[in-house]
C-alpha positions in Angstrom: 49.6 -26.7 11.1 49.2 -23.1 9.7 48.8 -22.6 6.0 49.1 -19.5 4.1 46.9 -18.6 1.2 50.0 -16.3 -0.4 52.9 -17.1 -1.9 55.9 -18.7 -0.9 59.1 -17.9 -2.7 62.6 -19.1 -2.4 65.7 -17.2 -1.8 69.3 -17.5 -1.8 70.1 -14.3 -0.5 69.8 -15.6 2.9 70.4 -18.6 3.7 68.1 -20.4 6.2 69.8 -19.9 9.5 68.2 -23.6 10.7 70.6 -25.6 8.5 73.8 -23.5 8.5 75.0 -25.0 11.6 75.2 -28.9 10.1 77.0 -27.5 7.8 74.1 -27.2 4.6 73.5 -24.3 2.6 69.3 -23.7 1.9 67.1 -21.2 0.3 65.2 -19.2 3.2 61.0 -18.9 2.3 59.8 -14.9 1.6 56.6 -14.5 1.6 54.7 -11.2 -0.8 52.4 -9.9 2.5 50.1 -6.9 2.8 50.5 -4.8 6.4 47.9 -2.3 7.0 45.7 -1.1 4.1 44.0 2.4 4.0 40.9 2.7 2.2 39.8 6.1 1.9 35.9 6.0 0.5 34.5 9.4 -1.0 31.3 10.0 0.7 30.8 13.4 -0.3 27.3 14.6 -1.6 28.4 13.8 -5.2 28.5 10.3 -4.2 25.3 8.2 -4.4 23.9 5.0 -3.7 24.9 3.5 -6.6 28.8 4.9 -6.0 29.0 3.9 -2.7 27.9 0.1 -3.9 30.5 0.0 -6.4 33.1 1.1 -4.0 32.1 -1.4 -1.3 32.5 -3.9 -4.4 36.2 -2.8 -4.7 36.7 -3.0 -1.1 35.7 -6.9 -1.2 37.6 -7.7 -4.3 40.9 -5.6 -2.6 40.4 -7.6 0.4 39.8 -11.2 -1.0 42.7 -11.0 -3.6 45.3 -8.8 -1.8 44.6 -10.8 1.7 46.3 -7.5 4.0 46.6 -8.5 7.3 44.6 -5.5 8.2 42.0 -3.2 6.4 40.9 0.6 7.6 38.5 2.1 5.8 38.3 6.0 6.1 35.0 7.6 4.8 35.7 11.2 3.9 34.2 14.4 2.5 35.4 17.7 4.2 36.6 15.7 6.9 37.1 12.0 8.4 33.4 11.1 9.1 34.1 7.7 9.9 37.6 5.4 10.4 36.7 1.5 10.7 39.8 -0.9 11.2 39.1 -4.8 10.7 42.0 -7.1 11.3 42.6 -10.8 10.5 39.3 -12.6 9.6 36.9 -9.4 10.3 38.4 -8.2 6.7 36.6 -10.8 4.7 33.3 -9.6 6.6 33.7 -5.7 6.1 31.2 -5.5 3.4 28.4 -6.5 5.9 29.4 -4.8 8.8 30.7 -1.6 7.8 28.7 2.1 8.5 29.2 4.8 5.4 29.6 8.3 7.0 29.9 11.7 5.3 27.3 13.4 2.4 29.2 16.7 2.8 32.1 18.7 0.4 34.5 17.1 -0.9 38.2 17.5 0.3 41.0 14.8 0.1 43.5 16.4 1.5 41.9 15.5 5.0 42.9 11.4 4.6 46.3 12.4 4.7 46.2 15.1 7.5 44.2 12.4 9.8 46.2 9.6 9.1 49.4 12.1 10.2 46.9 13.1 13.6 46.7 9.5 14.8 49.8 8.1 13.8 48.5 5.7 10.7 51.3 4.7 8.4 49.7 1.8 6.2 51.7 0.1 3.9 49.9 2.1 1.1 46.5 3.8 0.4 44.0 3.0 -1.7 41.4 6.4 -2.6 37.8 5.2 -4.2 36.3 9.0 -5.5 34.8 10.5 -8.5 37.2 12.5 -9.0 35.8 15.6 -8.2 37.5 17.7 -5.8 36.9 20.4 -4.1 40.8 21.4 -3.8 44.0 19.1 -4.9 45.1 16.1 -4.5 46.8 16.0 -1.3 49.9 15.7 0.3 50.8 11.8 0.7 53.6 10.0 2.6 52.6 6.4 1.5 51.9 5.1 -2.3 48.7 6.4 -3.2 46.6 4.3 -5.9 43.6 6.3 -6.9 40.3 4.7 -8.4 38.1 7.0 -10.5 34.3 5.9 -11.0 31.9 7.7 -13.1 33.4 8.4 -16.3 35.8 11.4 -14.3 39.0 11.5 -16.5 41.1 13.6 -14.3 44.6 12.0 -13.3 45.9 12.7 -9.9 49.1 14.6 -9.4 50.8 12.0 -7.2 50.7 8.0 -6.8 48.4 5.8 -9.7 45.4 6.4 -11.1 43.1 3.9 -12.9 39.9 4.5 -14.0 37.3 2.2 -13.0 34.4 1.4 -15.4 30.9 0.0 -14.2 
């Protein structure tokens, strides 16, 4: 028996094909499911200790309430210093097993241009920074939600931004 930790809705849109042949009309199940999720993690040299442990924070609550079937984490500065992917029950462990890269500039626009280099289209993008860029805020083919620690009020040009307090 497999259970799912998400919601289960009804629709009438479709009716379930299983019954439609005796003749009975039924609601077919939807379920709200995360694909892939891209968390890009500023690890430029602005970025301290105390940064990066409140980002890792959001990365555990993302995971434990969204539930995606897969997480990649993308640690950036100038560049991609470090892509990590964790899939089904790996996700709820990524706090513990994941390796920070990067301590150099601070570029954004490199997430997208990496994820377009190996062929990564998640279902949207999550970017944990402090807001302060060296250059824009990127070209983005996916929702972009950006979370801004460290009192940064800046609001990016494209996707969401919230403002995350301490």
């Amino acid at each position: 028996v497999q259970t799912c930790a998400l919601p289960i809705y009804s629709t009438w849109r479709r009716p379930n094909r299983r019954f439609v042949s005796s003749g009975y009309y039924m609601p077919s199940g939807i379920t709200e499911r995360v694909g892939e999720l891209v968390i890009a993690i500023d690890t430029s040299g602005s970025i301290g200790a105390r940064e990066l442990g409140q980002f890792l924070g959001e990365v555990k609550g993302i995971s434990e309430s969204v539930k995606p079937e897969a997480v990649r984490l993308l640690y950036w500065d100038t560049g991609v210093c470090g892509d990590e992917k964790y899939v089904g029950d790996d996700v709820a462990k990524i706090v513990q097993s994941t390796k920070p890269a990067g301590g150099g500039g601070t570029s954004v626009e490199c997430v997208p241009a990496y994820m377009a280099e190996n062929g990564i289209k998640p279902q949207a993008v999550v970017v944990l920074t402090d807001g302060y860029l060296g250059g824009g805020w990127g070209e983005w083919s996916v929702p972009v939600l950006w979370c801004i620690v460290n009192g940064y009020r800046g609001v990016a040009d494209c996707g969401k931004t919230i403002h995350v307090e301490d």
